[in-house]
N, C-alpha and C positions, 0 to 999 in steps of 0.2 A: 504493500500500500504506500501511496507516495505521502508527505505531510499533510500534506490538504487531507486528505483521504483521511488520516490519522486525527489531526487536528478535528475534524468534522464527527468524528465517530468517538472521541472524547466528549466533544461536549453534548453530542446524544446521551451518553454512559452518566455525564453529570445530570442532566435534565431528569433522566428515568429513576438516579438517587432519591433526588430533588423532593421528586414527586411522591417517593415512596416517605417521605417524612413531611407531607404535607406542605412542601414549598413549590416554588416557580425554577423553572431554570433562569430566571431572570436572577434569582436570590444568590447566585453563585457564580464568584467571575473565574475564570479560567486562567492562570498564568500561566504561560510558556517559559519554562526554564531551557534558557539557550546555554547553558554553562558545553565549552568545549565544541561549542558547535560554530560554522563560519556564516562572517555576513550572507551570504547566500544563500545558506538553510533558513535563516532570520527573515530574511525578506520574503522565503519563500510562505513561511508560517505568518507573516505580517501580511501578506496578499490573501493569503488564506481565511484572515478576519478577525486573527489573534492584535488587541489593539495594547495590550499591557505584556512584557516581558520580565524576568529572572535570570539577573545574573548570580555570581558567586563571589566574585573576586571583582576587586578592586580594577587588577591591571589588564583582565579582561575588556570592561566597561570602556576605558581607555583605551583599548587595542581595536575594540569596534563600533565604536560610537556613530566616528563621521560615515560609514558605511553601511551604515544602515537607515533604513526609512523610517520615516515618521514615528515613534511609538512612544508609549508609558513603561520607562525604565524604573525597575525595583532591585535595589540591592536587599539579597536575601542570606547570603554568607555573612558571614564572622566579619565584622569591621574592627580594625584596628583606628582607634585615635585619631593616629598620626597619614591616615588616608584619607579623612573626612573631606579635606578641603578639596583633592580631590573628583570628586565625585558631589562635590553642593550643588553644581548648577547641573548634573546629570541627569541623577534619578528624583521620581516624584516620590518617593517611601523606602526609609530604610526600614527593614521588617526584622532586623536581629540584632534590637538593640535590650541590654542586658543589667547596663548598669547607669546609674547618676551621671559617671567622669563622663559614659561616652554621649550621652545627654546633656551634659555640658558641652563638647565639643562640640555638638553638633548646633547648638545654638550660638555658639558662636561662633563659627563658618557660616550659619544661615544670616542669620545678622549682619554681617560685614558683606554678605552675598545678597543684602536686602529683601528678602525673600521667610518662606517657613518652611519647615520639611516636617509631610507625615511621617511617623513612625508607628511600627508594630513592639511592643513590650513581647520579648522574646521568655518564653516560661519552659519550665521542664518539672512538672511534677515527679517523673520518672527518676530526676535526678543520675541520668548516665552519664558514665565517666567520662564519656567519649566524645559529649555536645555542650554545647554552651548553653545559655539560658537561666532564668530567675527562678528561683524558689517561690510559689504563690504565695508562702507566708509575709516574704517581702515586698509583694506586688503592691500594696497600698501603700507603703512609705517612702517609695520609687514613683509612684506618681503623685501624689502630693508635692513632692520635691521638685521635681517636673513640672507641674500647673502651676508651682512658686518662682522658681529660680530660670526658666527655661521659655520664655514669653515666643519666641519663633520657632519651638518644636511643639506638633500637634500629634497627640498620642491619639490615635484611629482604631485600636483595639490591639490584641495580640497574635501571637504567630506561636507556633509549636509543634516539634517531631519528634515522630511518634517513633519508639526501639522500631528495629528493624525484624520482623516476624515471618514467616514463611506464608501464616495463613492470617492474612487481612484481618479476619475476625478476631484474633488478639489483640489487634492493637484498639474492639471498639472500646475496653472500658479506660484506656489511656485518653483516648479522645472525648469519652463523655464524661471524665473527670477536668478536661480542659474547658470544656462546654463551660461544666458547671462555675468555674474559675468565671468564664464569662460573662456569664449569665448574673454574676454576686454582683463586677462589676458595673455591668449595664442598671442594676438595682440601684447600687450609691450615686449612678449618675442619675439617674431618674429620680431619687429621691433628694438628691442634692446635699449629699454629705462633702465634708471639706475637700478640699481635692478634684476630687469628682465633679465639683458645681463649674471648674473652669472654663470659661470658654475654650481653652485649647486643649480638652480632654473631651472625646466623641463615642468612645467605643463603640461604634457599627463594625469592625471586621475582627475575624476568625480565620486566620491563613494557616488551615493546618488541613493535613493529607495531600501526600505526592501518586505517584505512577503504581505504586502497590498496593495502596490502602485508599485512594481517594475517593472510591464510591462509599466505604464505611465512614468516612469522614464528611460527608457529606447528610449521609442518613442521622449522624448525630451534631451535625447542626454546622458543619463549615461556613464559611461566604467567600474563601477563597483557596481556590487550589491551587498547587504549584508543582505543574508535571511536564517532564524532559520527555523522559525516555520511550514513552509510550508517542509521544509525539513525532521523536527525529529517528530513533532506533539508539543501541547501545552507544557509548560515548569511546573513543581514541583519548582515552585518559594517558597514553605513551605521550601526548603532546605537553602533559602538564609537565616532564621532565626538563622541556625548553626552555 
């Protein structure tokens, strides 16, 4: 199947989730994660009607920017600090943001860049060795800090990956523990507790479920997915050696 082909038959597979948990395929965006892939797979998946992508890296984003067409750039990897500036005037969302420092950084790159950048509060109830991400316990005194100290970063809700399982169906009660994580939040913002009442804290997004698990992540409440592989086919990760 070519990408189009792939690309079209995902987000059938999201719609039919969608629906089985009582929402719209409207309710759920599709990100294309281009991580390893070339301007020309990108364009081909951007013609195809994907209008939002996923990188990983930094010097990716930079590597492919100007050649690529029109879209909504998301950094979804690991940021380090010292890359913010960077990538301020690149991407609309950085989605793996984890602590206050890098929440400071980013406000002020956005700042000096006149501008605000959504973010995703990057969580990990699972707590693996292996990923980055917030502790829920901390998640309220990381945003508070944020709606205080942080006036051009707009916190849009969280993002979260789920362990790596054979069979999708394990990872749903990791996901419907993240839900619920969400779910708390969207409460103190609706009910207007400190923090929460900011105007630069929104929580409408849930960026969690990729290419293995994203139909179970969807049935237990996503609103954004972020899938590669099912889109371009396997990835030449030998290039990452370059």
């Amino acid at each position: 199947m070519s990408i189009k082909e792939n690309f079209e038959y995902i987000k059938s597979e999201i719609a039919k989730a969608a629906e089985r948990s009582g929402r719209s395929a409207d309710d759920v965006m599709l990100l294309a994660v281009t991580k390893l892939h070339s301007p020309d797979e990108m364009n081909e998946v951007i013609d195809a009607g994907a209008a939002d992508i996923g990188e990983n890296k930094v010097q990716e984003v930079l590597a492919k920017y100007d050649y690529v067409k029109p879209a909504r750039w998301h950094l979804i990897g690991h940021l380090q600090t010292n890359k913010v500036r960077q990538i301020i005037d690149k991407v609309v969302m950085i989605q793996s943001v984890d602590s206050l420092h890098l929440a400071k950084e980013i406000e002020k790159r956005a700042a000096q860049a006149g501008i605000t950048m959504d973010i995703l509060i990057q969580v990990d109830p699972a707590e693996q060795e292996t990923k980055f991400g917030l502790d829920p316990s901390e998640l309220d005194a990381l945003i508070k800090s944020i709606a205080e100290e942080c006036p051009h970063v707009y916190v849009k809700g969280l993002m979260a990956i789920a362990p790596f399982v054979d069979d999708p169906e394990d990872a749903r009660p990791f996901f419907r523990e993240v839900k619920g994580v969400f779910d708390d939040c969207r409460n103190k913002k609706k009910n207007g507790e400190e923090g929460f009442d900011s105007d630069n804290v929104d929580m409408t997004v849930l960026s969690m479920g990729m290419t293995n698990d994203f139909r179970v992540a969807v049935e237990e409440g996503s609103t954004m997915v972020r899938v590669g592989t099912a889109i371009f086919g396997m990835r030449n990760y030998r290039s990452e050696e370059k």
